[in-house]
C-alpha positions as CSV (number, residue, x, y, z in Angstrom):
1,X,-43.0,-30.2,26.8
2,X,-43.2,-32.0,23.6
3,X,-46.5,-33.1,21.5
4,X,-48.3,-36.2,23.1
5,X,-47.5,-39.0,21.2
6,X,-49.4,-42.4,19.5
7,X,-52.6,-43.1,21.6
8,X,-52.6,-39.8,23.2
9,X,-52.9,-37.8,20.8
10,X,-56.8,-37.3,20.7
11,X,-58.2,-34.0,22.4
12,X,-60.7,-36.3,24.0
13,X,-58.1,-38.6,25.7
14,X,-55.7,-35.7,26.1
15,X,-58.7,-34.0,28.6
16,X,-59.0,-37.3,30.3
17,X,-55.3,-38.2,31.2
18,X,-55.3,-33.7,32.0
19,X,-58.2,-34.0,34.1
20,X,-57.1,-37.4,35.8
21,X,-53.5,-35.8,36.4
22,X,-55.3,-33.2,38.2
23,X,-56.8,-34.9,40.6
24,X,-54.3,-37.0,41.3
25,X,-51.3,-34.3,42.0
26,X,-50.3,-36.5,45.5
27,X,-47.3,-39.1,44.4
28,X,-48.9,-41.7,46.7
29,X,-52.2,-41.3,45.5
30,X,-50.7,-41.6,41.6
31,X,-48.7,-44.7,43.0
32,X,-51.7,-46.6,44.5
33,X,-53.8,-46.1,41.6
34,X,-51.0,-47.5,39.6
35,X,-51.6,-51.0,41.8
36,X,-55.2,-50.7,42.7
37,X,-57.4,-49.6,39.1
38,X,-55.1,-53.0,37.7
39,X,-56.1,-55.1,40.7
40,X,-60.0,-54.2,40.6
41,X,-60.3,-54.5,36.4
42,X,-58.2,-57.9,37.0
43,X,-61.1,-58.3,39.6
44,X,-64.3,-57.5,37.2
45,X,-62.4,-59.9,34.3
46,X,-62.3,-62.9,36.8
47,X,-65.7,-62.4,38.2
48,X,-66.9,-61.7,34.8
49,X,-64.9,-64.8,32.7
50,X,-64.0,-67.2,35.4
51,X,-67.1,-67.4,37.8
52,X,-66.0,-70.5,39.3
53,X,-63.2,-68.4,41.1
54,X,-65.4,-65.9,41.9
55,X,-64.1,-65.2,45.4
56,X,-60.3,-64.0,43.6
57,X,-62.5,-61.6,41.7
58,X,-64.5,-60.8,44.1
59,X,-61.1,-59.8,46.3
60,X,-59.1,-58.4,44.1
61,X,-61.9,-55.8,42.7
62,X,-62.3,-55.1,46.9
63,X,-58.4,-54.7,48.0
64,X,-58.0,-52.8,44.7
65,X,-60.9,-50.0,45.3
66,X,-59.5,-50.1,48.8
67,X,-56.0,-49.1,47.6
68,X,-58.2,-46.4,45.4
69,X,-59.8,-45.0,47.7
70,X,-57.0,-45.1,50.7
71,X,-55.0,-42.9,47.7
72,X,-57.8,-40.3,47.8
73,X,-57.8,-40.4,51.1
74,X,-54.3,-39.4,51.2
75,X,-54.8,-36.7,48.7
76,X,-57.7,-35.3,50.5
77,X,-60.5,-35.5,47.4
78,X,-63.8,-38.0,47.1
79,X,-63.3,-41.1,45.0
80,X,-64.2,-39.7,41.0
81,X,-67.1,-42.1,41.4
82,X,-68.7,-40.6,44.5
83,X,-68.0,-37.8,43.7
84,X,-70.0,-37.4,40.8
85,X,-72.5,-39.1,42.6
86,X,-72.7,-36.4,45.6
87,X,-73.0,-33.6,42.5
88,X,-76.1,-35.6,41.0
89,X,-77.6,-35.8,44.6
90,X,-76.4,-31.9,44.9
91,X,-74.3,-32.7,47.8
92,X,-70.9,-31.3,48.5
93,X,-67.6,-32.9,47.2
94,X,-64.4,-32.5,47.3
95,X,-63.0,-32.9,42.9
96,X,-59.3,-31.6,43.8
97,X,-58.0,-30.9,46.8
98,X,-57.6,-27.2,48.0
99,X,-53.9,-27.6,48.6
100,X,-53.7,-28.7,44.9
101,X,-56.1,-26.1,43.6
102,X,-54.7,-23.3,41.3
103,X,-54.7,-19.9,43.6
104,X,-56.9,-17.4,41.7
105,X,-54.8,-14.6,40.5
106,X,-55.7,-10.8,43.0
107,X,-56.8,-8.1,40.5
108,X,-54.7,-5.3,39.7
């Protein structure tokens, strides 16, 4: 696989797009993020530029953290966001499903 390219290149970014790729390994769940993170930053701009049509922001940030979170539903992990809030209140959580996760090598 070549080098990362242009934006990419940094380590810190690198980790990010690695560790996003990661939890995202279902093709439908990649796919409706590809529609939904779009349709609920379009959502945040509109509520947070254009308050007079606040109820087109208001739906597109909902319909697009629906699509988000019907992805990880899919997948069969917690949303990144509740997840990290379920470690912080020392709950369980799902970060990567176990059909994704890496099987641990057996000793010789």
């Amino acid at each position: 696989m070549s080098e990362p390219q242009g934006f990419f290149q940094s380590k810190p970014l690198r980790r990010a797009l690695a560790n996003w790729l990661e939890r995202h390994q279902h093709p439908f769940n990649r796919g409706i993020h590809l529609i939904g993170i779009p349709l609920a930053f379009a959502g945040m701009a509109i509520l947070l530029f254009w308050w007079d049509q606040w109820h087109w922001g208001l739906l597109a940030f909902v319909v697009g953290y629906l699509l988000q979170w019907i992805g990880h539903l899919v997948e069969g992990n917690d949303l990144g966001e509740w997840a990290g809030i379920k470690r912080l209140l020392g709950w369980p959580y799902v970060s990567i499903a176990p059909r994704y996760q890496k099987k641990s090598e057996p000793e010789a």
